[in-house]
C-alpha positions in Angstrom: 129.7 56.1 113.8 131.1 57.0 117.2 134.2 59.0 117.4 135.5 62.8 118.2 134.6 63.8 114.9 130.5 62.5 114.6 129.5 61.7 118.2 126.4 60.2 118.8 123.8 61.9 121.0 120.9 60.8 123.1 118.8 60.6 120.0 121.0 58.6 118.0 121.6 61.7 115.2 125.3 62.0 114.6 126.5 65.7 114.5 129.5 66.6 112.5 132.7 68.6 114.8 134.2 71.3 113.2 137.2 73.2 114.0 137.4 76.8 114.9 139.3 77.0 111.2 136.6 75.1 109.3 134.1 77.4 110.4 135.9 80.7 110.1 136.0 79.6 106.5 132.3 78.6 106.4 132.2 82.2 107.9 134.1 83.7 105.4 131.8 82.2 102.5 128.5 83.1 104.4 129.1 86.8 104.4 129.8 86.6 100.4 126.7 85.0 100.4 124.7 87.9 102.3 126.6 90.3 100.5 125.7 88.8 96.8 129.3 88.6 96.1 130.6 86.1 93.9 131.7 82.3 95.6 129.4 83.1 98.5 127.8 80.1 100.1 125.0 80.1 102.7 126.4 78.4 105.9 124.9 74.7 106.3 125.5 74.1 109.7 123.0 71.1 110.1 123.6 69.2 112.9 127.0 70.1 113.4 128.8 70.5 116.8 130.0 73.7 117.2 130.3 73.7 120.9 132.9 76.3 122.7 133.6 77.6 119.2 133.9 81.8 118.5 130.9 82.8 117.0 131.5 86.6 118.0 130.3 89.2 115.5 129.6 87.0 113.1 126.7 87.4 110.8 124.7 84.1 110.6 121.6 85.7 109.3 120.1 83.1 106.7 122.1 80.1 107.6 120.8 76.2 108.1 121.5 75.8 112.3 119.0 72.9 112.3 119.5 70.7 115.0 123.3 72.5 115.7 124.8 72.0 119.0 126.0 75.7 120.2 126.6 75.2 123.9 129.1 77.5 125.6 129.6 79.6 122.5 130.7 82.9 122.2 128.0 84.4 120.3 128.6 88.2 121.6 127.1 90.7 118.7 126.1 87.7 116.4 123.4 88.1 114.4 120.7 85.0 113.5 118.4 87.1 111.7 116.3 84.4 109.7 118.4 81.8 110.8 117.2 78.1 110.8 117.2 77.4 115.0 115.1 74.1 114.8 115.9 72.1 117.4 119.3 73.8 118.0 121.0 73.8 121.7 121.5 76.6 122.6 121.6 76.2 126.6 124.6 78.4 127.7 125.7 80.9 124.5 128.4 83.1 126.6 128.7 86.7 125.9 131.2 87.8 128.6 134.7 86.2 130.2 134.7 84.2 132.5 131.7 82.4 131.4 129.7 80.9 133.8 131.6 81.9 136.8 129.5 82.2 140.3 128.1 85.5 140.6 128.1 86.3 137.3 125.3 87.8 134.5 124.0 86.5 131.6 122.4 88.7 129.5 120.4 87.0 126.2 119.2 88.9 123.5 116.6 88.3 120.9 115.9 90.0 117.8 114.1 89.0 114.9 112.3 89.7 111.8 109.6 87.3 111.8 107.5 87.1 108.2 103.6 86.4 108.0 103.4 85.2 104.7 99.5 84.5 105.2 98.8 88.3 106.0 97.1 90.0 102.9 99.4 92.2 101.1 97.4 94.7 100.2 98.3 96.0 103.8 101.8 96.2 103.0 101.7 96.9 99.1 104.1 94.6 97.5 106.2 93.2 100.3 105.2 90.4 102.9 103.8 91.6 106.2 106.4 91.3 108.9 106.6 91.4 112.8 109.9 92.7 114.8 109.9 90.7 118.2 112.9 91.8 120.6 113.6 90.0 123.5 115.7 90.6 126.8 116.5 88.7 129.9 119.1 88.5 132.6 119.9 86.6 135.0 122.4 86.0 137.9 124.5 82.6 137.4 124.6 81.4 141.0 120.8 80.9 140.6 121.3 77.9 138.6 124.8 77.0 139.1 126.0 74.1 140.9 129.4 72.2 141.3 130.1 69.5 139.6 
């Protein structure tokens, strides 16, 4: 299927379009979910095209990003702790306004928990050996921007 709604990419995998409505509600239901509150649900965003959509300060620790198309996002203060990032795009995530204007910074930001479940235990006592890794780079747009 080829429309607005499940475009078909390069590959030939369809990604699902949501609105900016449907995912403040998937949103909404996440953050029950990470707070153990009753009708939580962890955000399933497999493959879905999220594109331009306002992801600031939202907490997507946890949720299924697999394959998602994120591009030109605003992601400010989000937080993908133990998110699933397989194969998502993630090539411009903007964090400021105007996005992508000459001149400009970009600033991306990683940091993550990430879990060594093959580490014994005995070093940690009863809880799995994790590493933090945090991440920082800037750069100026006009080094990679072009007209189109």
């Amino acid at each position: 299927m080829n429309d607005s709604r499940n475009p078909v990419g390069a590959s030939g995998l369809g990604w699902t379009r949501i609105s900016q409505q449907e995912l403040d509600r998937v949103l909404r239901l996440h953050e029950r979910f990470l707070t153990g509150q009753a009708n939580g649900q962890r955000a399933l965003l497999k493959f879905h095209d999220l594109t331009g959509l306002d992801l600031r300060k939202s907490d997507l620790s946890q949720a299924d990003l697999t394959g998602a198309l994120l591009k030109q996002c605003w992601m400010a203060e989000s937080k993908l702790r133990m998110a699933n990032l397989f194969g998502a795009d993630l090539r411009v995530a903007c964090s400021a306004t105007p996005c992508l204007t000459r001149r400009a910074f970009v600033t991306v930001s990683v940091d993550l928990d990430v879990p060594l479940p093959l580490a014994p235990t005995a070093l940690t006592g009863d809880f799995p050996l994790a590493v933090h890794v945090h991440a920082s780079a800037t750069e100026q747009v006009s080094r990679f921007w072009s007209p189109r």
